[in-house]
VOROTOR-390023 format. One record per residue: y, z, x of N, C-alpha, C in turn; residue number from 1. Coordinates in steps of 0.001 Angstrom, whole numbers. Example, Ala and Ser with C-alpha at 12.3 -4.5 7.8 and 13.67 -1.06 7.14 Angstrom:
! residues 2
-5690,7800,13190,-4500,7800,12300,-3300,7800,13200,1
-2250,7080,12850,-1060,7140,13670,30,7870,12900,2
END
This chain:
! residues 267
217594,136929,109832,216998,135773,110513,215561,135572,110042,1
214945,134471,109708,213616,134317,109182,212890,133923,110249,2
212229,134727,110230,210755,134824,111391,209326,133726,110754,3
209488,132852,111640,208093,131591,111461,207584,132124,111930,4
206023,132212,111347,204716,132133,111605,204058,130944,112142,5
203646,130488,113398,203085,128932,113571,201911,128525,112386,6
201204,129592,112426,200145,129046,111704,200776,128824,110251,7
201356,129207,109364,202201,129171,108422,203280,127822,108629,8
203844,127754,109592,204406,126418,109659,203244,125104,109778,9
202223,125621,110267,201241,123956,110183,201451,123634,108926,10
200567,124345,107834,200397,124219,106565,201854,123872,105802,11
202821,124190,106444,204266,123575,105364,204320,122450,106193,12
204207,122059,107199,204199,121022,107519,204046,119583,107055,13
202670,120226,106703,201577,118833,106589,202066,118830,104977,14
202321,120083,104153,202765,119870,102731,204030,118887,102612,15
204697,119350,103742,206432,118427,103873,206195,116887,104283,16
204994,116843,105113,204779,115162,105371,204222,114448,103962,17
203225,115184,103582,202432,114224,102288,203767,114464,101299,18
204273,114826,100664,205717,114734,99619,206420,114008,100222,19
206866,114116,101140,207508,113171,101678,206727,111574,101869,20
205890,111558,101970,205329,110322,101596,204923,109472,100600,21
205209,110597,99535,205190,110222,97901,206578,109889,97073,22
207328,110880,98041,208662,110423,97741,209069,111326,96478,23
208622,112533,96198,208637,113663,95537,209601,114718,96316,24
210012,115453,95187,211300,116361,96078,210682,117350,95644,25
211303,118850,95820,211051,120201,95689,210893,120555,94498,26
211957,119739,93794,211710,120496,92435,210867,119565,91317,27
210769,118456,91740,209437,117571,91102,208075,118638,91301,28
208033,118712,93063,206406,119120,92446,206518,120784,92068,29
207588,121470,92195,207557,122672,91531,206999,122857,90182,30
207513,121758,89051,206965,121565,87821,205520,121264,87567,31
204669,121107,89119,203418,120289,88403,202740,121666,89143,32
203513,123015,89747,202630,124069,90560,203199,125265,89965,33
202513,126264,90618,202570,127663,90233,204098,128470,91454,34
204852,127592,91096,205326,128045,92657,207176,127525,92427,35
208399,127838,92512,209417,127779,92725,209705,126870,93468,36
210790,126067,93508,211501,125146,94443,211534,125698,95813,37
212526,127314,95830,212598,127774,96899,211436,128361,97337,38
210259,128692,96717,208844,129223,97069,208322,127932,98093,39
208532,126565,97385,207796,125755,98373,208798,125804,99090,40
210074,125438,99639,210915,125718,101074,210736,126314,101901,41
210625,127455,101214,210181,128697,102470,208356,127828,102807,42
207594,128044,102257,206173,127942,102898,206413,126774,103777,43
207169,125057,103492,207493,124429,104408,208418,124764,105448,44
208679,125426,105554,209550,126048,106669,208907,127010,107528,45
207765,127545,107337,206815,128525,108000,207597,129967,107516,46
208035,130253,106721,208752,131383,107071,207816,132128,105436,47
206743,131238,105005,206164,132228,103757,204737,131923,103890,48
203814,132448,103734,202305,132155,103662,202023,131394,102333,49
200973,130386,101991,200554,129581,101057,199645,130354,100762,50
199072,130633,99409,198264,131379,99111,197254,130495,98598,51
195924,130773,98744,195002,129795,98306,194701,129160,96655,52
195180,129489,96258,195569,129470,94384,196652,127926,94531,53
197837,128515,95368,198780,127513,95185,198611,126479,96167,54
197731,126811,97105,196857,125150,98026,195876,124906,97258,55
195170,124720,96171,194550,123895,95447,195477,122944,94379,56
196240,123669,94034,197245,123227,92958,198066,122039,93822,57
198333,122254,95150,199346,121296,96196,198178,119895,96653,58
197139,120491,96581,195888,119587,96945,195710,118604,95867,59
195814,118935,94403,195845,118284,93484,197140,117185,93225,60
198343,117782,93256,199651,117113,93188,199888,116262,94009,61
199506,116180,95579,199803,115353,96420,198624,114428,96803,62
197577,114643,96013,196391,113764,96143,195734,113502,97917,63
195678,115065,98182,195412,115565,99459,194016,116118,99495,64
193046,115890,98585,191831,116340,98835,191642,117721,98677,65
191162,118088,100112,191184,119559,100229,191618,119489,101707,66
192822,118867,102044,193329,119279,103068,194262,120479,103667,67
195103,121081,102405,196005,121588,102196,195118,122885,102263,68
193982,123055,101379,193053,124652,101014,192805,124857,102712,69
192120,123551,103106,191598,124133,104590,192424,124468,105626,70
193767,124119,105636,194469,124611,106554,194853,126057,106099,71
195211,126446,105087,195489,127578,104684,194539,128637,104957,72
193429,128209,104668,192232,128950,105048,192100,129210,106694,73
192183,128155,107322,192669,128373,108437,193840,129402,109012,74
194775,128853,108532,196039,130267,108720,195634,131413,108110,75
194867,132121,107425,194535,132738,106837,193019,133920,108011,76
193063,132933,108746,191720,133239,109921,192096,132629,111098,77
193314,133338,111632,193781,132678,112826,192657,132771,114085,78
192404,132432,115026,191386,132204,116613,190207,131367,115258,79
189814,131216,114368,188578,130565,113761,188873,129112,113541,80
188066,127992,114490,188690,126852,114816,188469,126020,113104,81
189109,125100,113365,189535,124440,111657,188457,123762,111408,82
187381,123214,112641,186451,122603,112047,184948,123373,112091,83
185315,125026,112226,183932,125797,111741,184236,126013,110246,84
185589,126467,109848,186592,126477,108556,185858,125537,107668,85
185845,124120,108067,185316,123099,107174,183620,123436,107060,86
182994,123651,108226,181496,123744,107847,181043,124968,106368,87
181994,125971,107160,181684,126984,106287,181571,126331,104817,88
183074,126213,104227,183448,125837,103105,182433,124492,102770,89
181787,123728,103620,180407,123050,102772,178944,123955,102910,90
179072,124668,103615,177930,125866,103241,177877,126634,102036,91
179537,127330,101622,179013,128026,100823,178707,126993,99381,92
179132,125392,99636,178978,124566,98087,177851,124255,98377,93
176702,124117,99457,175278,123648,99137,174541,124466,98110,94
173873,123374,97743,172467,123754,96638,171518,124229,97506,95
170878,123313,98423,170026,122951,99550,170657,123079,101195,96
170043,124190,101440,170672,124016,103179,169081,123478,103863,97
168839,122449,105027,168099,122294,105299,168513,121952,106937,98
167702,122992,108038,168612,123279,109453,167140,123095,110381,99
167086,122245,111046,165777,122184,112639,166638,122771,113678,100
166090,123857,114271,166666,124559,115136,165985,124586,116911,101
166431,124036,117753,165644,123721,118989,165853,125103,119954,102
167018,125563,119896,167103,126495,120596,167439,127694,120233,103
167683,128066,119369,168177,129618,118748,167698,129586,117562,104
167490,130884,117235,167277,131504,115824,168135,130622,114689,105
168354,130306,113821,169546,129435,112848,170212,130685,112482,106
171270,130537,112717,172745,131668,112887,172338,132261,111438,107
172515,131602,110278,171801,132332,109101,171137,133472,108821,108
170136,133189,110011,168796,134157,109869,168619,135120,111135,109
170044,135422,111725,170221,135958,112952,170696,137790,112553,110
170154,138381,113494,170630,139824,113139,171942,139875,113586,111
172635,140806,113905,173723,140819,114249,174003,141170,115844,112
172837,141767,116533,172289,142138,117732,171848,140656,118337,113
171249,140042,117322,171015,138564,118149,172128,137594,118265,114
172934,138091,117587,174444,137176,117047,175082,137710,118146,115
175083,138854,118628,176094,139354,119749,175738,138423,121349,116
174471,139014,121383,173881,138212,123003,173756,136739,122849,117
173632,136132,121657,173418,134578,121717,175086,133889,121801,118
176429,134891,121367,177682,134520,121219,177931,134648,122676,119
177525,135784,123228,177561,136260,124504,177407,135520,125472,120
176184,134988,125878,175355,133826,126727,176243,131943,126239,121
176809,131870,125544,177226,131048,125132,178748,130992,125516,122
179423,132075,125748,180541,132227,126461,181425,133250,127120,123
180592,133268,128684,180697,133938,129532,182097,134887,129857,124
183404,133556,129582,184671,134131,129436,185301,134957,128438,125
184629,134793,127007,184893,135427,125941,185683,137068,125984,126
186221,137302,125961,186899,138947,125679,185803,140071,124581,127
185593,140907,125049,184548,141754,124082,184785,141562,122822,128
186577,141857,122466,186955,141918,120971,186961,140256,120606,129
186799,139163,121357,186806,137926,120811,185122,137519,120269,130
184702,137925,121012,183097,137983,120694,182474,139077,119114,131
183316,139989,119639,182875,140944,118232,183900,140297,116806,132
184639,139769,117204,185113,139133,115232,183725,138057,115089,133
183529,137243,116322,182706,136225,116153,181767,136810,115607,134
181197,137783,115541,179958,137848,114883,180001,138583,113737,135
181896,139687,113452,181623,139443,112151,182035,138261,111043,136
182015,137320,111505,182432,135918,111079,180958,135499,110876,137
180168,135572,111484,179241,135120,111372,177909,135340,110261,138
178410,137204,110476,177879,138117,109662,178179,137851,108095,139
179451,137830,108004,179922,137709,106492,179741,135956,105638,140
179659,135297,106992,179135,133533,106111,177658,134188,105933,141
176939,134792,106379,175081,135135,105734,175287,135317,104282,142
176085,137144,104702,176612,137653,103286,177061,136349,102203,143
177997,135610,102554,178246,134710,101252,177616,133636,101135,144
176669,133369,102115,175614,131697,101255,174549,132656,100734,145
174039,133949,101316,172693,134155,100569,173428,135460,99561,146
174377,135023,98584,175083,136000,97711,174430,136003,96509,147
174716,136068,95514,174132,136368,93784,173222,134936,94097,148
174002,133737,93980,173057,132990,93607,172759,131999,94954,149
171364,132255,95759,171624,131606,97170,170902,130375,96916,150
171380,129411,97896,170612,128020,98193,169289,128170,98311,151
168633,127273,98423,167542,126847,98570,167752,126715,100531,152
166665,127378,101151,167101,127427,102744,165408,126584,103321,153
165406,125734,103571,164676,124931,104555,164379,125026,106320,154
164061,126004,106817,164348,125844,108055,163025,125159,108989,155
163261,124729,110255,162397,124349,111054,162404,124769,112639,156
162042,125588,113406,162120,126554,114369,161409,125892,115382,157
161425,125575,116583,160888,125172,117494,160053,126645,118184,158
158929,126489,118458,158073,127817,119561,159011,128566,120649,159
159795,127495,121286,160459,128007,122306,161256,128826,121839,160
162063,129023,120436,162627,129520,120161,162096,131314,120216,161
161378,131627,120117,160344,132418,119164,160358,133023,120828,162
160014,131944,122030,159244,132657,123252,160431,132970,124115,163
161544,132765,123959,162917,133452,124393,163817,134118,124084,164
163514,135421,124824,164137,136623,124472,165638,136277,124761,165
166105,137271,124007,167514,136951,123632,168014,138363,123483,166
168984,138645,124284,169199,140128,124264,168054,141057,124924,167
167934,142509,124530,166822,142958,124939,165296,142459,124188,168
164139,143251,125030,163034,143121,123733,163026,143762,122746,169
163677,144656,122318,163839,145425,121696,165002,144412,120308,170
166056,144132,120780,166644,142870,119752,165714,141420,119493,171
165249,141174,120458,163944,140261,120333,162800,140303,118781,172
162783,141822,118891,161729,141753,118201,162170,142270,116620,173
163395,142735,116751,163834,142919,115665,164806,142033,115069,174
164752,140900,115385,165359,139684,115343,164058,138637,114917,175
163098,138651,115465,161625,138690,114616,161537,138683,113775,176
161374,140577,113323,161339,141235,112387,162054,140199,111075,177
163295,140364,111242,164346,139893,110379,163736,138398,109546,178
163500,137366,111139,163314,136187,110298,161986,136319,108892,179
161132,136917,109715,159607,137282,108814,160475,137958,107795,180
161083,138535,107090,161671,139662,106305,162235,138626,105515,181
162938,137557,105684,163901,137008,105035,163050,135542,104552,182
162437,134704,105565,160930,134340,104824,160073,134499,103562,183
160490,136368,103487,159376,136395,102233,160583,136020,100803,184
161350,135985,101156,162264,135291,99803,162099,134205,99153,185
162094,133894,97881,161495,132700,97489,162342,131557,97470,186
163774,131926,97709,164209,130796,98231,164563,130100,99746,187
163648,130766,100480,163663,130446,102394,162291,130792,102667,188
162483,129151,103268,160875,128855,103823,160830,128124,105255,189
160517,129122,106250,160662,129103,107719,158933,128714,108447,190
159132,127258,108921,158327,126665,109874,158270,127092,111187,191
157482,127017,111738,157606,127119,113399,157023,125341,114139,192
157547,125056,114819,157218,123371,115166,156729,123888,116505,193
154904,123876,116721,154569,124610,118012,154850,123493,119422,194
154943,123736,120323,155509,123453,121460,154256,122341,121916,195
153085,122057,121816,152265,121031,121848,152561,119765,121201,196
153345,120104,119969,153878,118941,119170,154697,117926,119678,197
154256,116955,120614,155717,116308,121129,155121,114914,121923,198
156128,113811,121697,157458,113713,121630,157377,113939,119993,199
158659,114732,119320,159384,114556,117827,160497,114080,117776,200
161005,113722,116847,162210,113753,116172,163809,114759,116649,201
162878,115744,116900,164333,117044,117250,164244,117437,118110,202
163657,116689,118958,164172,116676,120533,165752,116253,120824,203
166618,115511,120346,167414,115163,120343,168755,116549,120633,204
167859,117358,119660,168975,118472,119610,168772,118715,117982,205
169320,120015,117188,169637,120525,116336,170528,119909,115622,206
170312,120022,113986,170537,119710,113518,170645,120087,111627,207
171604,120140,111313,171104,120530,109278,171721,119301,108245,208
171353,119400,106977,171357,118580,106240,172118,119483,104892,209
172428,119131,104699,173170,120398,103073,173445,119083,102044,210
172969,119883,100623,173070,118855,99763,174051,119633,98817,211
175092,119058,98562,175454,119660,97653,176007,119774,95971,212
176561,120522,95101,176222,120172,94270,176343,118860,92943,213
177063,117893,93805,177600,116796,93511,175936,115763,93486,214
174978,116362,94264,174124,115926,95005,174449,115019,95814,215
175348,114843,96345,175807,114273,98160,174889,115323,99002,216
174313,114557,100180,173837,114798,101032,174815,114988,102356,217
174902,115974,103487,175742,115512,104300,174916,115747,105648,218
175224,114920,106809,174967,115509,107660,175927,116093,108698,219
175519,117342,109327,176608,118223,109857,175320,118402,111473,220
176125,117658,112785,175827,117940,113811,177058,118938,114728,221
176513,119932,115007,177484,120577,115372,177192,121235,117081,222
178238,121716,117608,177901,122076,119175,179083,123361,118797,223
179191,124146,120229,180166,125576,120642,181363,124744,120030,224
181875,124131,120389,183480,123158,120110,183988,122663,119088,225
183134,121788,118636,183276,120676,117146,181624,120891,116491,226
182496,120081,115281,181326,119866,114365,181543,118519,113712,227
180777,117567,113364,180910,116751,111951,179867,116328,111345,228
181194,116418,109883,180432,116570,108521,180089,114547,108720,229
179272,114368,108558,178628,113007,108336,178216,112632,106915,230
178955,111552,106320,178510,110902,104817,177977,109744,104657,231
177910,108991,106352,177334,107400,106410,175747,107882,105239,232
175794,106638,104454,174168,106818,104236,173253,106458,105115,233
173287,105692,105809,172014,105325,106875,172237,106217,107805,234
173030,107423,108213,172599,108003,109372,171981,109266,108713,235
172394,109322,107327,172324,110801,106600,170881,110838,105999,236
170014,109331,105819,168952,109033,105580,167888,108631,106566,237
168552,109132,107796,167629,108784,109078,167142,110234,109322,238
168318,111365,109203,168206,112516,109240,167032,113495,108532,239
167375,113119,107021,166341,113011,106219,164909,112895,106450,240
164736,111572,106859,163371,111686,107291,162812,112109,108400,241
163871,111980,109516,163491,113260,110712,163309,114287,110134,242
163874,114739,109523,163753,116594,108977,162246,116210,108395,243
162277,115909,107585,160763,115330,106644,159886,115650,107658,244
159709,114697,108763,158570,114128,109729,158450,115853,110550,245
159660,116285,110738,159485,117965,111503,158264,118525,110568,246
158855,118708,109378,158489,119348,108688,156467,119361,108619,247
156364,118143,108164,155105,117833,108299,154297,117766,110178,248
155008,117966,110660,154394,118258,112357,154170,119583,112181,249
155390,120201,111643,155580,121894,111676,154437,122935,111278,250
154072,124134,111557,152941,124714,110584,153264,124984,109754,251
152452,125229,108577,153062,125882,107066,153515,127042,107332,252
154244,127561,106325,154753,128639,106308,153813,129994,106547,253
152682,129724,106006,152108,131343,106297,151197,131176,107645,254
150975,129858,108399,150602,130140,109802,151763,130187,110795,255
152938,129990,109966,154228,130328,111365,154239,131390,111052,256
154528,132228,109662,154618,133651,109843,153718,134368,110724,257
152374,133834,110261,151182,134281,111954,151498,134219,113222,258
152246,133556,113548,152328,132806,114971,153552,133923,115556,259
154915,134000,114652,156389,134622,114626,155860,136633,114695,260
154452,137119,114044,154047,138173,114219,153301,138334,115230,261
152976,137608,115900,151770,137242,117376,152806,137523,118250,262
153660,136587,118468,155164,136498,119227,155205,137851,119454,263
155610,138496,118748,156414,139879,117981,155586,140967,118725,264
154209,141241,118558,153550,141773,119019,152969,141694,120676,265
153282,140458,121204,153630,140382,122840,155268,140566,122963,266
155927,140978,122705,156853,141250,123017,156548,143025,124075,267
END
C-alpha cells in the first residue's frame, strides 16, 4: 500500500494542475526532466518526495517560475510557513539588505539567547521544542546570508530598541555585545535613530528593502503571520526614501556604536 505524505502531495499537486493546464502528459515532460514517467506519478501522487534539482527543472518546463522550488522547499521544512520560505529564498539572492527596525534587534544580528526570549514573548502558546527549531531556523538563515560572500547589510535601530531588555541583563548585554561585534565588519553598518528624533518615517512600523542581483529592488513588510514581497515601483520608491530620510536622522555609525556601549554599560 503506498503511504502519502501531505506535504509531498501539495507539491504533486500543483505539478498535476500546471501540466494539466498545458495539456502535456507524463511522458512529454519526462523528456524535457531528469526524472521518469513513473518518477513524476509517484511525486504527483504524494507517495515520492521532489527533490530540489528536479523542482527547478519542473519550474522551467511548466513555465511556473519558482513556484514548484518553493513548495518543495517547503515540504522539505515542514511547521516553516511558505511565506517565511519565500523571504528567506530573497534574502539569501540580495546584494544589498537594507532593514529599520522599531522594535527588536533585526533577527540577523540577534544572538541566539535573544532569538529565544524575543520568539518566546512573541508566542506565549508556542511548545518549548516549537520555539527551539524556531531559532535554529533563524540561526542558520544568519549562517547563510552572512556566508563566503555576504551582502552589503544597512541597518537602522530605533533607541528603544537598545533600552529594552529582552531576556535577562545578562542576554541584554550580550546581545549588545554581538550587534557592536558584527558592526565592525565592513560590510554592516548599524545606526541607532535616538528617541528625540520624531515624528519619522518608521514610526509606521518596520521595515527592509533587499536589492537583488538582477538589481530589482523589493519591498518586504513582514509581521509573526505573513509577509510580502512588494515590486510596485512607487511603493518600493517611497520606501527608499523613507529608509534614506532614517538614515540621515539616524547617528553615524561610530556615535551609535557610542551610544549601543553606554546602553551596555547601564545595563
Amino acid at each position: 500500500m503506498e503511504t502519502v505524505k501531505p506535504e509531498w502531495l501539495r507539491v504533486g499537486r500543483e505539478i498535476r494542475r500546471r501540466r494539466e493546464a498545458l495539456d502535456l502528459s507524463l511522458d512529454r515532460i519526462s523528456r524535457e526532466v531528469s526524472l521518469s514517467a513513473g518518477m513524476l506519478s509517484a511525486i504527483e501522487r504524494g507517495v515520492r518526495n521532489c527533490k530540489p534539482t528536479y523542482a527547478r527543472e519542473l519550474d522551467a518546463v511548466l513555465n511556473s517560475g519558482d513556484q514548484i522550488a518553493r513548495l518543495v522547499d517547503k515540504a522539505n521544512r515542514p511547521g516553516t510557513p511558505l511565506w517565511l520560505v519565500h523571504v528567506e529564498q530573497l534574502l539569501y539572492q540580495a546584494e544589498e539588505i537594507r532593514q529599520f527596525h522599531l522594535g527588536w534587534v533585526p533577527g540577523l544580528l540577534q544572538t541566539e539567547a535573544y532569538a529565544h526570549a524575543a520568539l518566546r514573548a512573541g508566542d506565549a502558546t508556542a511548545t518549548d521544542s516549537q520555539i527551539k527549531e524556531s531559532v535554529r531556523a533563524r540561526m542558520r538563515r544568519k549562517e547563510t546570508v552572512w556566508g563566503d560572500v555576504p551582502p552589503r547589510g544597512l541597518f537602522v535601530i530605533d533607541e528603544a530598541v537598545l533600552l529594552r531588555t529582552v531576556g535577562t541583563p545578562d542576554v541584554m548585554g550580550a546581545q549588545l555585545d554581538h550587534v557592536l561585534s558584527m558592526a565592525e565588519n565592513p560590510h554592516v553598518t548599524v545606526q541607532v535613530l535616538p528617541l528625540d528624533v520624531a515624528p519619522h518615517p518608521g514610526l509606521d512600523g518596520s521595515f527592509q528593502l533587499l536589492r537583488l542581483a538582477s538589481r530589482e529592488t523589493l519591498l518586504i513588510l513582514e509581521t509573526r503571520v505573513s509577509a510580502d514581497a512588494d515590486h510596485e515601483e512607487e511603493d518600493v520608491r517611497q520606501y527608499v526614501q523613507d529608509f534614506d530620510d532614517l538614515r540621515a536622522l539616524a547617528l553615524a555609525p561610530t556615535p551609535s556604536a557610542e551610544l549601543i556601549r553606554k546602553v551596555r554599560e547601564n545595563l
